[in-house]
mmCIF file of the N, C-alpha and C atoms, coordinates in Angstrom:
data_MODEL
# 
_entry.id   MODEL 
# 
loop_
_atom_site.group_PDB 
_atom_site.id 
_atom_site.type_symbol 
_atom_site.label_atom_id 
_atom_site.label_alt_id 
_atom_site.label_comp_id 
_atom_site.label_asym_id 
_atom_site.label_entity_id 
_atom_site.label_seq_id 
_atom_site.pdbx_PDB_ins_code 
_atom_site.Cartn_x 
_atom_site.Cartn_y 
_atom_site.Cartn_z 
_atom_site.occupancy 
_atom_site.B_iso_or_equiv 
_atom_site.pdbx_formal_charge 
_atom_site.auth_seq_id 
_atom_site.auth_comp_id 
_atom_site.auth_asym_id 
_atom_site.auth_atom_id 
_atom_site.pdbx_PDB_model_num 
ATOM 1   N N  . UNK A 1 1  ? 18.970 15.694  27.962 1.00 0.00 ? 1  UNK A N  1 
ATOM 2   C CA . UNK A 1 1  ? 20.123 16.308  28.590 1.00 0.00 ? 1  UNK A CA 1 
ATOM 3   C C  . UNK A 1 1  ? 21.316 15.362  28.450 1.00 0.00 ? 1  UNK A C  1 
ATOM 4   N N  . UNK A 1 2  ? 22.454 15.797  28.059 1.00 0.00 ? 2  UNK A N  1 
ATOM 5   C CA . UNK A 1 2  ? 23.670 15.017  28.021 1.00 0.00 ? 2  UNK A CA 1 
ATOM 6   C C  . UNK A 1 2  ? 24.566 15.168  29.065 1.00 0.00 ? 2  UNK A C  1 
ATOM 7   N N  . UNK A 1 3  ? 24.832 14.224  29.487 1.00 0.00 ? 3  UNK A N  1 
ATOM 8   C CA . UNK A 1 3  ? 26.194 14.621  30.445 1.00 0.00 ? 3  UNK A CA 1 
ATOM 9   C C  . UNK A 1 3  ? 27.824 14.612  29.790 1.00 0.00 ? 3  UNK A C  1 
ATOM 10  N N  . UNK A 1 4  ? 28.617 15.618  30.954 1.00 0.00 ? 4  UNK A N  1 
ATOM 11  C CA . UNK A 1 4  ? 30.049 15.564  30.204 1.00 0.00 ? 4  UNK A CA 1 
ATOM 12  C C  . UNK A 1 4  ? 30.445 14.191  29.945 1.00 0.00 ? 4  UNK A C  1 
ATOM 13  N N  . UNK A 1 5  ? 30.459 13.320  30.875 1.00 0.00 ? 5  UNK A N  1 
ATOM 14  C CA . UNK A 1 5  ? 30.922 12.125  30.608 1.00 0.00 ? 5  UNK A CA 1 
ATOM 15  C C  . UNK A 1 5  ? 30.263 11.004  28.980 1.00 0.00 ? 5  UNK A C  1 
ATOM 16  N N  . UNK A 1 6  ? 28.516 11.484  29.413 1.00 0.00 ? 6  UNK A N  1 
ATOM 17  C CA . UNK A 1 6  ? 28.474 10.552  27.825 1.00 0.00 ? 6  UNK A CA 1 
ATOM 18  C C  . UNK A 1 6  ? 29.011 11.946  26.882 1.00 0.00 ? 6  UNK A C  1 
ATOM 19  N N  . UNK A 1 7  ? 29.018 13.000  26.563 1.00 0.00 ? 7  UNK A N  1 
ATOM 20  C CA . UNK A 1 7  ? 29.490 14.075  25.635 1.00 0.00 ? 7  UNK A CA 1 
ATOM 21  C C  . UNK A 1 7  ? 30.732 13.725  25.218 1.00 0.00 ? 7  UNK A C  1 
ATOM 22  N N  . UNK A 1 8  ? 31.742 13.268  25.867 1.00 0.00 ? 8  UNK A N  1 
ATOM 23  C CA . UNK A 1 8  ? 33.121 12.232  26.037 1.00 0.00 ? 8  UNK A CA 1 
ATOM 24  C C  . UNK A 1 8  ? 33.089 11.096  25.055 1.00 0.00 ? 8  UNK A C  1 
ATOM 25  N N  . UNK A 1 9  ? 32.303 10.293  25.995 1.00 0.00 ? 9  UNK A N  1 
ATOM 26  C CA . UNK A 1 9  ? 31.961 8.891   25.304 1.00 0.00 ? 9  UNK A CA 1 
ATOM 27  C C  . UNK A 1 9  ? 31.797 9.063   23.656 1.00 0.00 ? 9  UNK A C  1 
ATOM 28  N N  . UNK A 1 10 ? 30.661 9.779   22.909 1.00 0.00 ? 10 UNK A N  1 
ATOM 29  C CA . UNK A 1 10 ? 30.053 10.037  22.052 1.00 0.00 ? 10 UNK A CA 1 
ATOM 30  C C  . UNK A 1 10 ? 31.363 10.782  21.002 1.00 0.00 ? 10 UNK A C  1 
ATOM 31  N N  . UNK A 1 11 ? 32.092 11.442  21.695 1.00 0.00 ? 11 UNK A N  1 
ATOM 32  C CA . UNK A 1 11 ? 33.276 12.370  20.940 1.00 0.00 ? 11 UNK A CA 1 
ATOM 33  C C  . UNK A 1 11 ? 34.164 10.882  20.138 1.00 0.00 ? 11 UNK A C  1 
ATOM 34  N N  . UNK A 1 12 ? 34.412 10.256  21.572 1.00 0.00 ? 12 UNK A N  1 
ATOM 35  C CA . UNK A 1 12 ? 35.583 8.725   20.695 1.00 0.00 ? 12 UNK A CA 1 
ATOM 36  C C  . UNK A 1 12 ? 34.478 7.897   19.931 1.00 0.00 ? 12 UNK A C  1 
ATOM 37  N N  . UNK A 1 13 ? 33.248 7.688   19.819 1.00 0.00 ? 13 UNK A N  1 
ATOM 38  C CA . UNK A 1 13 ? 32.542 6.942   19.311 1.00 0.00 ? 13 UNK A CA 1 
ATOM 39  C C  . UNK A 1 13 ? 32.201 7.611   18.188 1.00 0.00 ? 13 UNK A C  1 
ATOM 40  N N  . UNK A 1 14 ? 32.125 8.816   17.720 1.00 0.00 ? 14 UNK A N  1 
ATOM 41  C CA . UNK A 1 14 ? 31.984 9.461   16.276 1.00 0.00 ? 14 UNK A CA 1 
ATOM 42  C C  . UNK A 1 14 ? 33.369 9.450   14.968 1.00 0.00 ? 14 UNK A C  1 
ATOM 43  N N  . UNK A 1 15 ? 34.505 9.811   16.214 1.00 0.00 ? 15 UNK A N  1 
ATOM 44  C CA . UNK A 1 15 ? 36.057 9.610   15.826 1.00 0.00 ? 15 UNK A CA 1 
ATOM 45  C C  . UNK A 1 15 ? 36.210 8.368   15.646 1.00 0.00 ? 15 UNK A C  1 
ATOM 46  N N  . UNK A 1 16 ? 35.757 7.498   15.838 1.00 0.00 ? 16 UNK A N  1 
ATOM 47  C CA . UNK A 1 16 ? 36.145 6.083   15.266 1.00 0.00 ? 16 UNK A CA 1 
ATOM 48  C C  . UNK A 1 16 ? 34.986 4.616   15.031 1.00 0.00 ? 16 UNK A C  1 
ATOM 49  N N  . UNK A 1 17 ? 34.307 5.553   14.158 1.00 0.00 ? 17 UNK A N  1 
ATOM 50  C CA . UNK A 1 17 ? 33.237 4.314   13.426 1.00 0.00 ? 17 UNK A CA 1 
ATOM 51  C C  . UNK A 1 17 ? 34.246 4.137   12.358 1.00 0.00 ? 17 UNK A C  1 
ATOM 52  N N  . UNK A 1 18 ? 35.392 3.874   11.823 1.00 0.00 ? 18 UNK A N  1 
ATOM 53  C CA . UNK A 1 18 ? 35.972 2.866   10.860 1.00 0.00 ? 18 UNK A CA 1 
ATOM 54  C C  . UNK A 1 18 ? 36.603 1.830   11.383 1.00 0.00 ? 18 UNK A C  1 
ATOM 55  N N  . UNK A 1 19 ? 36.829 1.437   12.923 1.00 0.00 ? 19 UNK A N  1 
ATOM 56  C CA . UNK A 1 19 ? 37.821 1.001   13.298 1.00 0.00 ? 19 UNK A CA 1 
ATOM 57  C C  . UNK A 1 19 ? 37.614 0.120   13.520 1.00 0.00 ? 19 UNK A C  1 
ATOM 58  N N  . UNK A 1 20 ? 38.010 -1.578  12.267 1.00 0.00 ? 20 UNK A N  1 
ATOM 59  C CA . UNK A 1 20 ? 37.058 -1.959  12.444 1.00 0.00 ? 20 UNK A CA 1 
ATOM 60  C C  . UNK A 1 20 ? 37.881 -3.081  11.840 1.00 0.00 ? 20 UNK A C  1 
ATOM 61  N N  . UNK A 1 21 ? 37.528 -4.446  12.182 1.00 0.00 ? 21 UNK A N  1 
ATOM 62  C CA . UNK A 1 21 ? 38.249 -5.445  12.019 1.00 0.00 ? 21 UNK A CA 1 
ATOM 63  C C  . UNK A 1 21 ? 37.897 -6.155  11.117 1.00 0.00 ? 21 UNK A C  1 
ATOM 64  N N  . UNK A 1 22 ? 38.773 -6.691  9.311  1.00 0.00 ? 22 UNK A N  1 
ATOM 65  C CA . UNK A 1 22 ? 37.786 -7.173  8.436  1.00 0.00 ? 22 UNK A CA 1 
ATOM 66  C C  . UNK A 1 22 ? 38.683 -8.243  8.027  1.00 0.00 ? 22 UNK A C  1 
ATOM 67  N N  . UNK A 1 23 ? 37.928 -8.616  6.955  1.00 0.00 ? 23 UNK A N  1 
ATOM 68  C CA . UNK A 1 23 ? 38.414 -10.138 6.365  1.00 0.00 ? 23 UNK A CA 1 
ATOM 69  C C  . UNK A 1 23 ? 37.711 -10.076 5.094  1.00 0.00 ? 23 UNK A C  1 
ATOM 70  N N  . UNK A 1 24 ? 37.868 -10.380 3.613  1.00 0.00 ? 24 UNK A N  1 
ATOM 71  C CA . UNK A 1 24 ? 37.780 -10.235 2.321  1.00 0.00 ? 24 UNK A CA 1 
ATOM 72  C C  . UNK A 1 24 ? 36.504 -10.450 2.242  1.00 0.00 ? 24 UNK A C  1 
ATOM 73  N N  . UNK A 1 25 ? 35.315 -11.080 3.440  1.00 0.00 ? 25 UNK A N  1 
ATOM 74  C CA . UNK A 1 25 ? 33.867 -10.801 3.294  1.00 0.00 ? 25 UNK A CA 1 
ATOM 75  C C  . UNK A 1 25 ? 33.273 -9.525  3.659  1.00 0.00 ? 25 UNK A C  1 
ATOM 76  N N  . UNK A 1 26 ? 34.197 -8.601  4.161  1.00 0.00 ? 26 UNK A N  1 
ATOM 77  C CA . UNK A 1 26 ? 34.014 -7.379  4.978  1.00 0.00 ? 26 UNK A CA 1 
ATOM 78  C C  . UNK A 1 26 ? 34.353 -7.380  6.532  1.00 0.00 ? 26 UNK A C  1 
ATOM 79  N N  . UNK A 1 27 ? 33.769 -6.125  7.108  1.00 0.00 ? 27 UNK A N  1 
ATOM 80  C CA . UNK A 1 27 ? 34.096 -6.354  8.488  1.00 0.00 ? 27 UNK A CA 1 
ATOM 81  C C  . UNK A 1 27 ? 32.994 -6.920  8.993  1.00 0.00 ? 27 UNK A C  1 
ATOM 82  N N  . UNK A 1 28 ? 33.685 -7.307  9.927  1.00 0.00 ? 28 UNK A N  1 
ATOM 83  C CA . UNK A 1 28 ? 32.776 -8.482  11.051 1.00 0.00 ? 28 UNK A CA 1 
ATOM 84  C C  . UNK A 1 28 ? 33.010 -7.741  12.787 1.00 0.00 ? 28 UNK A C  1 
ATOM 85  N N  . UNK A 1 29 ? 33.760 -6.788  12.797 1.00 0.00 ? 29 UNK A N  1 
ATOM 86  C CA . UNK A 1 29 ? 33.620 -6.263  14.385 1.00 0.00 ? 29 UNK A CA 1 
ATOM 87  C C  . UNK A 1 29 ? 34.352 -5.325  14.188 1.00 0.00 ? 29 UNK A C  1 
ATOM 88  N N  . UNK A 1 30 ? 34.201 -4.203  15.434 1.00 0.00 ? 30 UNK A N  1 
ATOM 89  C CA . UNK A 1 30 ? 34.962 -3.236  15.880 1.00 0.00 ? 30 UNK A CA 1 
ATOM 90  C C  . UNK A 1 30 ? 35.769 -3.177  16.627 1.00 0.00 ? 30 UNK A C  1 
ATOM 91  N N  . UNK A 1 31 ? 37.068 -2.629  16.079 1.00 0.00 ? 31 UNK A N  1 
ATOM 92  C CA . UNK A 1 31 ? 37.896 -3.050  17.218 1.00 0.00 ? 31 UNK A CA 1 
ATOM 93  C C  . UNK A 1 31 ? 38.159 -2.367  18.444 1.00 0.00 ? 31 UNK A C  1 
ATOM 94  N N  . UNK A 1 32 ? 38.019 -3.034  19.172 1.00 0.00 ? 32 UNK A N  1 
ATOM 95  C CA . UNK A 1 32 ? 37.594 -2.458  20.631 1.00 0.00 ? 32 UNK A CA 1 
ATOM 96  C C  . UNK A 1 32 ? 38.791 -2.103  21.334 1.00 0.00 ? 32 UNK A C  1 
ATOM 97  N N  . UNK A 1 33 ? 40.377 -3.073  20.737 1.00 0.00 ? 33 UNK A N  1 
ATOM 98  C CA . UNK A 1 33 ? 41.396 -2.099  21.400 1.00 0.00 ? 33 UNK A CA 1 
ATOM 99  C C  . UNK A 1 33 ? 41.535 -0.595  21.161 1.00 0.00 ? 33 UNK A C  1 
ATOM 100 N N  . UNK A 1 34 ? 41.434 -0.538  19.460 1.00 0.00 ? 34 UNK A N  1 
ATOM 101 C CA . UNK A 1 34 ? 41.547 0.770   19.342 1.00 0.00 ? 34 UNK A CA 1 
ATOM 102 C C  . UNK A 1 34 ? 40.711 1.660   19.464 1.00 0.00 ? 34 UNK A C  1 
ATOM 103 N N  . UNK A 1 35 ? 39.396 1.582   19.672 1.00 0.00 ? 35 UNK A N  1 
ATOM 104 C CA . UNK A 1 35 ? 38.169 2.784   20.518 1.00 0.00 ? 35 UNK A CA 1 
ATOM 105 C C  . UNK A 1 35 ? 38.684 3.125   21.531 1.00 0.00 ? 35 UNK A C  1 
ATOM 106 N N  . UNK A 1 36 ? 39.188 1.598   22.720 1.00 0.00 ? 36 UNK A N  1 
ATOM 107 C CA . UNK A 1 36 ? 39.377 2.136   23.917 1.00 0.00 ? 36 UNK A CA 1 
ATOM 108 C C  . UNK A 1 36 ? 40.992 2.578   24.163 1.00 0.00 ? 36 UNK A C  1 
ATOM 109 N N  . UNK A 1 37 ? 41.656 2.742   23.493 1.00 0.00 ? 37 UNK A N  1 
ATOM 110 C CA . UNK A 1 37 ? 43.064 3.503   23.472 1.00 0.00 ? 37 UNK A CA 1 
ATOM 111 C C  . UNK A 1 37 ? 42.790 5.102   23.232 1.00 0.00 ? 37 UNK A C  1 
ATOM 112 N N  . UNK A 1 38 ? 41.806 5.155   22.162 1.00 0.00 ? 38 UNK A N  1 
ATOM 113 C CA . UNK A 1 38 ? 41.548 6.374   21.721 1.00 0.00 ? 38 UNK A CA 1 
ATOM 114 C C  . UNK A 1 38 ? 40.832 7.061   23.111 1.00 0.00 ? 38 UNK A C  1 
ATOM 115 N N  . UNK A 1 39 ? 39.696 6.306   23.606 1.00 0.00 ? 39 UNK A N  1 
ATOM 116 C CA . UNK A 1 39 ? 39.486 6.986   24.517 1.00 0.00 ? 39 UNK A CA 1 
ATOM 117 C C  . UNK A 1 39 ? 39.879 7.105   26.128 1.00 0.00 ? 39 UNK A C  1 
ATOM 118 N N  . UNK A 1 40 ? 40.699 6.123   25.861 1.00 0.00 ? 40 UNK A N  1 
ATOM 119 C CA . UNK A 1 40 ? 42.307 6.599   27.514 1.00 0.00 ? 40 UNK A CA 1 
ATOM 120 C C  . UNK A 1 40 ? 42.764 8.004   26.815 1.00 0.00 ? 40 UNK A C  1 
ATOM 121 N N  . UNK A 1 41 ? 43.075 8.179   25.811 1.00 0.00 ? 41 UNK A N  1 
ATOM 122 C CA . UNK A 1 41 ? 43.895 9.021   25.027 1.00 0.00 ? 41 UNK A CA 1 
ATOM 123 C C  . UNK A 1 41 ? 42.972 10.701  25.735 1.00 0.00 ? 41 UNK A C  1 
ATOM 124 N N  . UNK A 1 42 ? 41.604 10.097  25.056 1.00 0.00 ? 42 UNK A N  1 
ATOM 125 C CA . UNK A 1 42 ? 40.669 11.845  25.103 1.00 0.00 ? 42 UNK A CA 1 
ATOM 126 C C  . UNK A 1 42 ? 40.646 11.712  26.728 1.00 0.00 ? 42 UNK A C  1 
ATOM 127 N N  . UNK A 1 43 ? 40.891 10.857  27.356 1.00 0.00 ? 43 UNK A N  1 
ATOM 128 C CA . UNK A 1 43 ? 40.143 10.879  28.828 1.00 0.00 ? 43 UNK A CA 1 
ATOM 129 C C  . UNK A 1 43 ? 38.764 10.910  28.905 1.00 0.00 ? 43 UNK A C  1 
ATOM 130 N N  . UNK A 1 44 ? 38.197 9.982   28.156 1.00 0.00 ? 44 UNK A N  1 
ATOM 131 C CA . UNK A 1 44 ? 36.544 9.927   28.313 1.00 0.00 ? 44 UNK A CA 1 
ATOM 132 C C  . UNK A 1 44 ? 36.274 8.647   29.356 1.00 0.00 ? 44 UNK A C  1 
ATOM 133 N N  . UNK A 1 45 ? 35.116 8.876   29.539 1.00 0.00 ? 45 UNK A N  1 
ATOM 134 C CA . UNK A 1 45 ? 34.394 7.783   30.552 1.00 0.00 ? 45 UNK A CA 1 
ATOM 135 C C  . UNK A 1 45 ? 34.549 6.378   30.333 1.00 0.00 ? 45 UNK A C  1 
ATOM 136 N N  . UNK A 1 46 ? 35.729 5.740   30.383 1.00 0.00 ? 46 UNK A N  1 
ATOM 137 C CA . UNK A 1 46 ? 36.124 4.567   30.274 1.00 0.00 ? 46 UNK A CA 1 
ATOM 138 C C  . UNK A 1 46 ? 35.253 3.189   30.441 1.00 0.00 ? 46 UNK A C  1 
ATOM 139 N N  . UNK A 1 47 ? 34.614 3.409   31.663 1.00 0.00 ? 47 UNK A N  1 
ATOM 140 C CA . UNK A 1 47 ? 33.692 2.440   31.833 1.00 0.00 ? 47 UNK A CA 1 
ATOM 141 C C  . UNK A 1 47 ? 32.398 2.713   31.389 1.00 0.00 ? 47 UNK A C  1 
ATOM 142 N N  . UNK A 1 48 ? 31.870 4.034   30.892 1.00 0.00 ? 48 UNK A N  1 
ATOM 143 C CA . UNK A 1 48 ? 30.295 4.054   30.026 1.00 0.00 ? 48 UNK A CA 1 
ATOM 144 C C  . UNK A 1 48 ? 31.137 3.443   28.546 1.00 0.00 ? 48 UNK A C  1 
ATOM 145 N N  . UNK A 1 49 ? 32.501 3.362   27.861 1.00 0.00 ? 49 UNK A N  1 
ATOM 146 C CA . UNK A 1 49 ? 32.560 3.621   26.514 1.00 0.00 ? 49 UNK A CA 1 
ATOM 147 C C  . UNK A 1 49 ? 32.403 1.958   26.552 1.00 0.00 ? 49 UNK A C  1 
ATOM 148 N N  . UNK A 1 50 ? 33.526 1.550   27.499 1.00 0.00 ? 50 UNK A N  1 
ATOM 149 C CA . UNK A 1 50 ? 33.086 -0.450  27.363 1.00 0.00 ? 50 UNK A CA 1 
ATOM 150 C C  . UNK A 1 50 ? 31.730 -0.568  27.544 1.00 0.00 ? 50 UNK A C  1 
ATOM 151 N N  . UNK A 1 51 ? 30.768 0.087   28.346 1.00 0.00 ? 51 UNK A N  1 
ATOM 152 C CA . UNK A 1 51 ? 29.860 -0.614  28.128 1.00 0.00 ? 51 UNK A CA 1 
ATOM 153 C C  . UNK A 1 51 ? 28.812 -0.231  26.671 1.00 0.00 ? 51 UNK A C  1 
ATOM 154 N N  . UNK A 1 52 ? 29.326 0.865   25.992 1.00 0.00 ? 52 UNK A N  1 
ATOM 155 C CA . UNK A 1 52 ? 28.470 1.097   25.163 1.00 0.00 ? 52 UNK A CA 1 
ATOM 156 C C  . UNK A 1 52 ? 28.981 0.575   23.762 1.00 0.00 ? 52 UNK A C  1 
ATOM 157 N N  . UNK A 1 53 ? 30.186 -0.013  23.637 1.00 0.00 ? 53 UNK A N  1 
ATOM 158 C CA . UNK A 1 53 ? 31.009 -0.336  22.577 1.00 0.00 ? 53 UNK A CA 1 
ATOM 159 C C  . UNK A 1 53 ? 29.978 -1.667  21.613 1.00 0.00 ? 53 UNK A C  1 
ATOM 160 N N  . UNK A 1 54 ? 29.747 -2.360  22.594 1.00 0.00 ? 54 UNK A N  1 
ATOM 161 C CA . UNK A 1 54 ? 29.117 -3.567  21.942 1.00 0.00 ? 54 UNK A CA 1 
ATOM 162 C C  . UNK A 1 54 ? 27.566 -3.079  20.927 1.00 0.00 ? 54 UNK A C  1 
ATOM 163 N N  . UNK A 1 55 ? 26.996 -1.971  21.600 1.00 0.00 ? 55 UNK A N  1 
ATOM 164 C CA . UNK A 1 55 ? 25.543 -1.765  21.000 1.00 0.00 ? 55 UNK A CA 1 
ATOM 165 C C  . UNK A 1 55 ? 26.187 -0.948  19.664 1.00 0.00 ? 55 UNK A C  1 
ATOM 166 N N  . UNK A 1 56 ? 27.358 -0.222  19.953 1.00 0.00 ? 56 UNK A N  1 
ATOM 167 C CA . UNK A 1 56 ? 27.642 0.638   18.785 1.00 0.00 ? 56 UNK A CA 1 
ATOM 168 C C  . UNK A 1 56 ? 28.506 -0.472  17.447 1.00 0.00 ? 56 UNK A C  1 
ATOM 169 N N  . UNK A 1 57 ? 28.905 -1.320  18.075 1.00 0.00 ? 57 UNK A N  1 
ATOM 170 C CA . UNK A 1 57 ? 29.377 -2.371  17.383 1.00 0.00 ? 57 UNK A CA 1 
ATOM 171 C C  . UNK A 1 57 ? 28.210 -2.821  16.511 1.00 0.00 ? 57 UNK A C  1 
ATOM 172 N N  . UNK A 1 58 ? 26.603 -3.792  16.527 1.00 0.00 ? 58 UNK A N  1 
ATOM 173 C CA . UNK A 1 58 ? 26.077 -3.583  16.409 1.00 0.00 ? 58 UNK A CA 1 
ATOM 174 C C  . UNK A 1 58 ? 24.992 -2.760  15.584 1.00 0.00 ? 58 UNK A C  1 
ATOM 175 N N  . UNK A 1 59 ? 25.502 -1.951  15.640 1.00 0.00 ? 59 UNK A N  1 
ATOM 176 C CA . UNK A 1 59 ? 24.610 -0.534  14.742 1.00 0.00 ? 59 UNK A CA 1 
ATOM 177 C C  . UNK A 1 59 ? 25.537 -0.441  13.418 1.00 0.00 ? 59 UNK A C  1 
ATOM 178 N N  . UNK A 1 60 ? 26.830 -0.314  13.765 1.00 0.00 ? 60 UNK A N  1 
ATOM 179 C CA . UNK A 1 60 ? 27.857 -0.032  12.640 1.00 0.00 ? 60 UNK A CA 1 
ATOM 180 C C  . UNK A 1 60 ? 27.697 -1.230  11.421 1.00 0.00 ? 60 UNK A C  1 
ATOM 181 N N  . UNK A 1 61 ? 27.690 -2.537  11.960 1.00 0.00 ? 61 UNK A N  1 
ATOM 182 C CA . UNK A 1 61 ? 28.019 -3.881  11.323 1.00 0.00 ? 61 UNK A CA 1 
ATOM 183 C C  . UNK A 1 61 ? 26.770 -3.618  11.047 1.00 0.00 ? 61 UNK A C  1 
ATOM 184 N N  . UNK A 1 62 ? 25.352 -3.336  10.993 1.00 0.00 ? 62 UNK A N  1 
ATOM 185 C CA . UNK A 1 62 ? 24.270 -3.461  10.737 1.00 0.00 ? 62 UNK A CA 1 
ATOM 186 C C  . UNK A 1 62 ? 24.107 -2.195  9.135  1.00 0.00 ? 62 UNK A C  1 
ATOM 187 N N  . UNK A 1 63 ? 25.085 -1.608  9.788  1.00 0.00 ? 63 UNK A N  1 
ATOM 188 C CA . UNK A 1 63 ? 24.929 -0.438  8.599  1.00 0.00 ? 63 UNK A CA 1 
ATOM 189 C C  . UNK A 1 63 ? 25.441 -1.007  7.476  1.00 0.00 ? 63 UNK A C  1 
ATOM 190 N N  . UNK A 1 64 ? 26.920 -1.680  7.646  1.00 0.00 ? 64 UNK A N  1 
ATOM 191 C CA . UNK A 1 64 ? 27.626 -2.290  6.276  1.00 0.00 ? 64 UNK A CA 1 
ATOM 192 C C  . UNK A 1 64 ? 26.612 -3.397  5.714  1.00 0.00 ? 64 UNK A C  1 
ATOM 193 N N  . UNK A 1 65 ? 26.242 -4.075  6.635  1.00 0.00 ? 65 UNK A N  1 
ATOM 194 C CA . UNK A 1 65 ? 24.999 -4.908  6.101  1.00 0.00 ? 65 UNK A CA 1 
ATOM 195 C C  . UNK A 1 65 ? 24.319 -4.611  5.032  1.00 0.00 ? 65 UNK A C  1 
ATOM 196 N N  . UNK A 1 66 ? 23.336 -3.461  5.596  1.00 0.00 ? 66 UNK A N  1 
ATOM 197 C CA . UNK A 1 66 ? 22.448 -2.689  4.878  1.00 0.00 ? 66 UNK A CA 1 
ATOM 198 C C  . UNK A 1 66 ? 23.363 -2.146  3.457  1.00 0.00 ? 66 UNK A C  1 
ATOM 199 N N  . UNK A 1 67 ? 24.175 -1.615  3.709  1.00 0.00 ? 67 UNK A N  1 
ATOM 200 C CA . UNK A 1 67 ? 24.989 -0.935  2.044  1.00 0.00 ? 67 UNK A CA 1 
ATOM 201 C C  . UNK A 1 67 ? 25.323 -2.134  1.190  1.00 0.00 ? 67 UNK A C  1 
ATOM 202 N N  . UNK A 1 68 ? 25.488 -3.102  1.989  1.00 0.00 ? 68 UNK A N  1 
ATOM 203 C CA . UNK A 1 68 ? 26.365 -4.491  0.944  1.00 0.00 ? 68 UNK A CA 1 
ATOM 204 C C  . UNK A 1 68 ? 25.131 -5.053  0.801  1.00 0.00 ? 68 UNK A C  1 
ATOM 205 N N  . UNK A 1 69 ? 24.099 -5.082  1.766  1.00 0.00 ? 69 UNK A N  1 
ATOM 206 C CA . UNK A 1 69 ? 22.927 -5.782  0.865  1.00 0.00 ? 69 UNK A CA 1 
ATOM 207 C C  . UNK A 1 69 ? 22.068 -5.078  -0.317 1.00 0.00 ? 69 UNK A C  1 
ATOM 208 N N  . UNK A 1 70 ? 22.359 -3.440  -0.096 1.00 0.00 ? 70 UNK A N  1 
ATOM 209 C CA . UNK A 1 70 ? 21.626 -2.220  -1.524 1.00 0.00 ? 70 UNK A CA 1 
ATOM 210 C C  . UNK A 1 70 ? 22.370 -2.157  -2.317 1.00 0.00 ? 70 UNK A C  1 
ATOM 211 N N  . UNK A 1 71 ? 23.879 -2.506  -2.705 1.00 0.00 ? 71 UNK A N  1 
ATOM 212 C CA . UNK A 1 71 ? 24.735 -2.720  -3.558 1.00 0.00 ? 71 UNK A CA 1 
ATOM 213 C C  . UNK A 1 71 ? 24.444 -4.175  -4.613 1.00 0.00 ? 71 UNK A C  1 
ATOM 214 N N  . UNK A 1 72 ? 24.300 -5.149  -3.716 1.00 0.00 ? 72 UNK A N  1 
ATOM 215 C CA . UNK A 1 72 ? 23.869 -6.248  -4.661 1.00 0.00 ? 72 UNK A CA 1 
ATOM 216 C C  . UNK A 1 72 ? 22.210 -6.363  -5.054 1.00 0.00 ? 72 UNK A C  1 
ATOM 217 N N  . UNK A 1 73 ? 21.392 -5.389  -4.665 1.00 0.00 ? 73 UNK A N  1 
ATOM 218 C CA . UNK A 1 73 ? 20.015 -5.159  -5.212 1.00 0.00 ? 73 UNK A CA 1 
ATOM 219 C C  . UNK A 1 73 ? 19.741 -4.798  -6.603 1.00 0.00 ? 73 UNK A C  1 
# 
């Protein structure tokens, strides 16, 4: 079962897996001003999105990982 509030959360967290802070080795984090602007913006659950930002941070950087490490395979 989902609630409105994570249904919220999940809306700014799909809208902004690029947002993302890099440097000529790739990115290294997400940027967390602009998730959480976006989601003052939608009016989502402010305090579930900070707390869920870091695990989704995490998952994302784990993904570029994975592509930049099957690219040089």
């Amino acid at each position: 079962m989902q609630t409105e509030a994570g249904a919220s959360v999940w809306d700014v967290i799909s809208g902004c897996g690029r947002q993302l802070r890099a440097h000529m080795g790739g990115p290294f984090a997400l940027d967390f001003s602009a998730v959480l602007t976006m989601g003052q913006a939608q009016q989502a659950d402010m305090k579930m999105l900070a707390e869920t930002l870091p695990y989704v941070e995490a998952v994302v950087l784990a993904q570029f990982d994975k592509e930049d490490g099957d690219a040089e395979a």
